[in-house]
C-alpha angles and dihedrals in degrees: 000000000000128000127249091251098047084054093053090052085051089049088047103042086051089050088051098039103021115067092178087055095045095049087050093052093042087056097047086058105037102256096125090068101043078052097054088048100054092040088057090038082054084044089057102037077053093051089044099051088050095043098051077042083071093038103053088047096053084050090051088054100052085044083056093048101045092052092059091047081049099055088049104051078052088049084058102045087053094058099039088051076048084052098055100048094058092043086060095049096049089044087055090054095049092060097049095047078050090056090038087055097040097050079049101051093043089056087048091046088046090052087046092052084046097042078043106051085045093048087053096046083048091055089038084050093045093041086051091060103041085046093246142129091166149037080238096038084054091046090050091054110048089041082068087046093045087043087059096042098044088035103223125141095242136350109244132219124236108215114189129166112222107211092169101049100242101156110028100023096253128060112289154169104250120186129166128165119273127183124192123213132159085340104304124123108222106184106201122204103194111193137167079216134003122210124201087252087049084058094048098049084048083063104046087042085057095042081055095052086042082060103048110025088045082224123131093225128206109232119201129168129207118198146148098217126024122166120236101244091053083052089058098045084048098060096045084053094050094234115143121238121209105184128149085274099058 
């Protein structure tokens, strides 16, 4: 009969040789299932490992991700504080090209008050001599003159109202000096200056009078000042002109 320790060497040679043995005895003593269990438990810790591998790479990659959005919000940070500086420079320019400018166009405004007060002591000057303030102060006063060369006892007004527009465009009240005398029609425009467009509107008023009064008129024009060109298109009209240069 064998001893007890030959028949432990024999338990332990079939655990060792004998799978089907070994499996028998595991199960007698619980030991499948302690297998099962750490087989799935491996399966699991398998399952885990891969699955924090995800996500540790998903992780990785919005890391990654944040960090690029992160250096480009700093890129443009960068450019606006870039930005900004030039705005400022720029700014900074700005304000000195304005004070440039202001300082400029005070100097200019200064020279225009000044242009200005000795253009108006040179009219003043000028009215002073012709005996004026006034274009109908200046009216006034040469009516009384032209009263003593045409002799005549006053220099009349022609007063018309121009329900076509023939002179301005739209209906109006005309009226122009007119002095009778033997006979003859003189219409006298009497100006502190006369323009070439002045000219013009005298001969359309006197082809109006023509028209209505039936009568062929003088026209003459007095004036201080008359511009050459309204001189030339005087003459080509055949209107007199009576200036200090006459």
């Amino acid at each position: 009969m064998a001893s007890e320790a030959d028949l432990k060497r024999k338990i332990l040679r079939l655990l060792k040789e004998d799978e089907e043995f070994r499996l028998a005895v595991a199960g007698l003593i619980g030991l499948d299932t302690l297998l099962t269990e750490l087989r799935k438990l491996r399966e699991d810790h398998n399952k885990l490992r891969e699955d924090f591998n995800k996500f540790v790479k998903i992780e990785e990659r919005r890391w990654e991700e944040a960090y690029r959005r992160f250096e480009a919000i700093e890129e443009e940070i960068r450019k606006l504080r870039e930005d900004l500086n030039k705005l400022r420079e720029d700014h900074n320019k700005l304000r000195e090209d304005f004070n440039k400018a202001y300082v400029d166009l005070s100097k200019r405004a200064e020279a225009l008050e000044r242009a200005y007060l000795d253009l108006s002591r040179r009219l003043d000057a000028l009215g002073a001599r012709w005996g004026v303030i006034s274009e109908e102060a200046f009216r006034e006063g040469m009516r009384g003159v032209l009263e003593k060369v045409l002799g005549v006892a006053k220099v009349g007004r022609w007063v018309y109202y121009d329900s076509s527009g023939a002179i301005y465009g739209k209906p109006s009240v005309i009226e122009v000096d007119v002095v009778v005398k033997d006979g003859e029609h003189v219409l006298v425009e009497v100006k502190s200056s006369i323009s070439r467009g002045d000219i013009y509107e005298f001969w359309r008023i006197a082809e109006l009078y023509r028209k209505v009064t039936g009568a062929a008129p003088r026209l003459v024009v007095v004036s201080p000042y008359v511009d050459s060109k309204a001189r030339e298109l005087a003459e080509s009209l055949g209107i007199e002109v009576y200036t200090q240069t006459s």
